[in-house]
N, C-alpha and C positions, 0 to 999 in steps of 0.2 A: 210645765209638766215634763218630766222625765221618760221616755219610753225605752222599754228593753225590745230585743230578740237575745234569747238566747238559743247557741245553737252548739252542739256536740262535737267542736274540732274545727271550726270554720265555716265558709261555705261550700259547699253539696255541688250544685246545680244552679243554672240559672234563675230556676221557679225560687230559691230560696235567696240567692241575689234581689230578685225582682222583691219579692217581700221586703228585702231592707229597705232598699230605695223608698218603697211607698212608702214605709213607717215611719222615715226619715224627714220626708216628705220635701229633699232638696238632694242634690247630687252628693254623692259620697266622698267626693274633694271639697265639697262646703262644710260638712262633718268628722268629728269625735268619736274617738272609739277608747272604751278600755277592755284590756283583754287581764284573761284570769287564767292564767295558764297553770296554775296548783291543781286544779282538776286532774290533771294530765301526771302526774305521779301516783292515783290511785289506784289504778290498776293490776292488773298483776303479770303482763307483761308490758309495764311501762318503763320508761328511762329517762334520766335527764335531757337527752336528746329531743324525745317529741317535744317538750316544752320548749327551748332552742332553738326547733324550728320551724315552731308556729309564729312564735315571737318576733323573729329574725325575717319572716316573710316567705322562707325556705321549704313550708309546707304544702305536700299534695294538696293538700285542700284551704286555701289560703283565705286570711282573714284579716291580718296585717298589712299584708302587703295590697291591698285594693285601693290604693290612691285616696286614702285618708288625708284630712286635714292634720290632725294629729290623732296618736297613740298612745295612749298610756297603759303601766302595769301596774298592777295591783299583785 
């Protein structure tokens, strides 16, 4: 079985940290992640940049960069 979070740019907050973990239900260096960072040109003050640095690890609110096993883009 497959499980999502999806969440709006990363993570927030601890509270939404702590939800991954559990849904994971193993540390987030034994886990998978793929990110979709097309989202992020919708906008209407968007750039190529926030995708770049969601991606890259380099985002306020980081989602990449959490000591993943691996990353993938879609």
């Amino acid at each position: 079985m497959m499980k999502l979070l999806l969440t709006d740019s990363g993570i927030k907050n601890a509270s939404i940290q702590g939800a991954l973990v559990d849904l994971l239900g193993k540390p987030i260096a034994e886990s998978s992640a793929l990110c979709i960072p097309t989202a992020g040109y919708g906008g209407p003050g968007a750039d190529p940049g926030g995708p770049w640095r969601f991606i890259s690890g380099r985002s306020a609110l980081p989602m990449t960069g959490l000591g993943w096993k691996s990353v993938g883009v879609l």
